[in-house]
C-alpha angles and dihedrals in degrees: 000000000000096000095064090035079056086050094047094053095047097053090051090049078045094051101048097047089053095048087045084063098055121109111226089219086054097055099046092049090052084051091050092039085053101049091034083059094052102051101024090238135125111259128211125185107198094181143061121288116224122193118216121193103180145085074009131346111261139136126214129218127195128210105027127177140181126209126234127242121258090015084301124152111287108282091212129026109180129191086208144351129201116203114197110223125217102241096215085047084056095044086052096049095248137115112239115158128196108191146345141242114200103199105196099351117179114202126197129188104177132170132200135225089273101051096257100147112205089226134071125249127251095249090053090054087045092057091058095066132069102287117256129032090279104148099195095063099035121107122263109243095163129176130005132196132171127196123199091333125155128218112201123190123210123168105166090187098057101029100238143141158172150162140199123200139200094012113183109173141169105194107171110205110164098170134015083227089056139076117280118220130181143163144166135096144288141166124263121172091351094298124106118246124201110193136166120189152161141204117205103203106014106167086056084072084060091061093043090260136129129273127185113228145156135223139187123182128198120204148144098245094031148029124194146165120191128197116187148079131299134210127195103206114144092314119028107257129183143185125204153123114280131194119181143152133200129188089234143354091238093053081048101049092046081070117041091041110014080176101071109077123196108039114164112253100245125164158249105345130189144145162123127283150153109243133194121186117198111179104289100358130081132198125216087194114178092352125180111202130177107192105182089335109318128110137214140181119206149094125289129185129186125199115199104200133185095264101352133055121216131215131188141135136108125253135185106218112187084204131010123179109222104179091096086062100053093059097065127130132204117267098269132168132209120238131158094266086057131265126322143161126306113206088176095064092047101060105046088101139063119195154161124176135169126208135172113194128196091206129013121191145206110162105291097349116099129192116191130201086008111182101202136174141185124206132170131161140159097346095332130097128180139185124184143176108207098174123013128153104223124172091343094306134078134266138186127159131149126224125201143176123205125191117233095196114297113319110036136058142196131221134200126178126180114198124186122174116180126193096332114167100246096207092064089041082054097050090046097059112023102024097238130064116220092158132049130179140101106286131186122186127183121191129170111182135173132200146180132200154128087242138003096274092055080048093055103039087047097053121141130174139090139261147194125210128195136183126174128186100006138152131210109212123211090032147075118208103182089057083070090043092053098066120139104123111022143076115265082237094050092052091036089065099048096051101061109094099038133094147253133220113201125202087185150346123192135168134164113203135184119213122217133173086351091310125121119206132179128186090183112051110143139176118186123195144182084284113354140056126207123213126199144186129174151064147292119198113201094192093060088026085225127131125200114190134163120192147146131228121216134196108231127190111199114324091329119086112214096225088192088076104038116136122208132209153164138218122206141158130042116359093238095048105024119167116248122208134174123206126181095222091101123244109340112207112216112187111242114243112278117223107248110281097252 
């Protein structure tokens, strides 16, 4: 036991002797020669060196900078930087050093409006070493860690930028021949990352060709593990097979586009795909994605711009919810007048996706075989259904926004239902089912408005409306009809309880300030024919109607016994009342002389 405390003792000694003999200059030259040897750049330490022996023998610069390539702006500007020693290197009176700890490094890779980077190529490092992978004659880079540093990102030519935050790395390179690893954690897009990674052959990136590695994030929004080869050409590129899984798509689209505002809020997602990642641009290729259950199979791209992301593919989805999507709201903003449109939130993507969906979804409603895209671009954004199965009938329609400056925006929806069974659209939607028949409806409407209120409120169009072969259920119209010799309320109370069959029913409306109105609303019967007149306002979920029921015999109405009546109030529990004037023609509201 003496005998290696006596060694001990004598390697520190050893130690201390050695490190009183080192010039400072000295020191602080070996630091710059090693970094300079590593990125090719000129190195200048504008601070003291201090040389520490225990627990290991290092020495620390300050102030530290990195010139940039072709006279360009430094590439690295550290507050301090520890270099680790060999010891046998020390006892001996010579530098080694082993590895490296950048302690708030800021990095900076920027490119002017000509295209000069301020930072050499691979292929010139490369150059700087011993030719070929051998990693018996390559130089010894070690070990790398960086504390607190930032990586920020500038190509004036190309209009593009980045930055990364809070960066703290250990990346263990030995040999440029050998395998690089690294891992720890940094900020992107204000959200925190943990990877962990490894390049098989990197000094092969540094001659264009192709290296394998793996890669695993950890974030709040995502979580991912990729497996594939990577090239470095005149933008790093790489292919390879990607899992991943998210608690939401809103939380995921956050990050990879913060600019993109209103995502439905969708999850979990998660899935398997091919990726390939040029330049900008990133391919979704054979992917398998479950989103709240519901899986699809497709093709996605993304397109990072300089100032625009980009969005297209086309996907097959066996189920999709889209009741999230229902619920959304205009781009608005809050000021102190209020909220009001937000042209700016509605332009920063650009998209166009295809999806056909087996079933879509909206609480009771299904839609089956639905063809659907989504399109926005520039300040418009459009969503349309061109071939659905609903109710045992077909729809289609299209809905788009358009921005009017900033502030405003405009609103168009087309609407076609063609031959639906109104008692299961009835039961769908309100539970129970007092009408049948085969029904069709059209609508094209247009609005304009700071929010969807003032949309509302402001909607203009027209509309036709069919049913054939219904039944109205709870009421008997051609007791009403039958009245010779009997009070309207007489009749009126028989006649609850009953039923009514229907030939037909038609009616063409126009829609102004949010108000449909209709002057030729008619229902014909085995006997008798109904004729309307009058509005229903959604907004206010109200209907005001006059009419007047007639008994008809063959093709001919007997007028002597016409009824009339009216209908006002809320449109689920409406008055009825019965006069004996005859049909009141009340004019329809008119849309305000411009």
């Amino acid at each position: 036991m003496a005998k290696f405390a006596g060694v001990g003792i004598a390697v520190v000694g050893g130690l201390f002797i050695a490190g009183m003999f080192l010039p400072t200059d000295a020191v602080r030259r070996a630091v710059a020669v090693h970094i300079s040897a590593i990125s090719g750049q000129t190195v200048t330490v504008n601070g003291p060196a201090r040389l520490s022996l225990l627990p290991s023998p290092s020495v620390s610069v300050s102030k530290v900078e990195v010139g940039g390539a072709n006279g360009g702006a430094n590439v690295l500007e550290a507050e301090r930087i520890t270099a680790r020693l060999s010891l046998i290197g020390l006892m001996l009176g010579r530098i080694e050093i082993t590895g490296l700890k950048f302690t708030q490094p800021r990095f900076a890779l920027l490119v002017d409006a000509d295209g000069r980077a301020n930072w050499r190529s691979g292929a010139s490092l490369l150059s700087l070493f011993v030719p070929g992978d051998d990693a018996e004659t390559s130089p010894r880079l070690g070990d790398v860690a960086i504390d607190g540093g930032q990586l920020i990102y500038r190509d004036e030519r190309a209009r593009r930028r980045g930055e990364i935050n809070d960066i703290d790395v250990d990346v263990t390179w030995p040999l440029i021949g050998s395998s690089l690893s690294a891992g720890g954690t940094f900020r992107l897009r204000g959200e925190t990352i943990s990877f962990g990674g490894k390049l098989e052959r990197p000094a092969a990136l540094f001659r264009k060709d192709i290296s394998p590695f793996s890669l695993t994030l950890d974030t709040k929004a995502i979580r991912a593990k990729l497996t594939g080869n990577a090239l470095a050409g005149r933008d790093v590129q790489f292919e390879s097979q990607l899992t991943f899984s998210s608690p939401s798509l809103k939380l995921l689209a956050g990050w990879l586009a913060p600019e993109v505002e209103n995502v439905p809020d969708f999850g979990p997602v998660d899935g398997t795909s091919r990726i390939t990642v040029v330049d900008r641009l990133m391919t979704l290729d054979k992917a398998n994605i479950k989103i709240a259950g519901s899986r699809g199979e497709g093709t996605v791209s993304f397109g990072f711009g300089a100032t625009r992301t980009s969005l297209q593919g086309t996907m097959d989805f066996d189920t999709v919810e889209a009741q999230p999507l229902l619920n959304l709201q205009i781009p608005t903003v809050e000021t102190g007048a209020g909220s009001h449109f937000n042209g700016a939130r509605l332009g920063p993507l650009d998209v166009d996706m295809r999806l056909s969906v087996a079933n879509l979804k909206a609480g009771a409603i299904t839609v089956q075989k639905a063809a659907l895209s989504f399109f926005a671009r520039e300040g418009r954004v459009e969503a349309s259904i061109a071939d659905g199965t609903i109710f045992g009938g077909r729809i289609s329609g299209r809905l788009a926004i358009t921005a009017l400056g900033d502030k405003q925006a405009r609103a168009q929806a087309i609407i076609a239902l063609a031959n639906i069974q109104v008692d299961d659209a009835q039961r769908a939607i309100l539970g129970t089912a007092r009408l049948t028949g085969v029904g069709s409806l059209n609508l094209d409407l247009t609005g304009e408005g700071g929010d969807n209120g003032e949309i509302l409120r402001s909607l203009k169009g027209d509309g036709k409306l069919r049913l054939l072969s219904g039944v109205v259920q709870g009421f008997d119209l051609t007791s009403l009809a039958r009245r010779p010799d009997r009070s309207a309320g007489e009749v009126l109370a028989d006649s609850r309880g009953g039923r009514t069959s229907i030939e037909s029913a038609t009616a063409s409306f126009r829609i102004a300030n949010g108000v449909a109105a209709t002057d030729d609303a008619l229902i014909r019967g085995t006997g008798y024919r109904v004729a309307l007149r009058g509005d229903v306002d959604p907004g206010k979920r109200t209907i005001n109607f006059d009419g007047a029921i007639s008994p008809q015999i063959g093709n001919d109405l007997v007028r002597a016994l016409e009824l009339p009546f009216s209908v006002r109030g809320p449109w689920f529990e409406p008055a009825f009342s019965f006069g004996s004037e005859g049909f009141v023609r009340r004019p329809a509201p008119q849309p305000p002389a411009p």
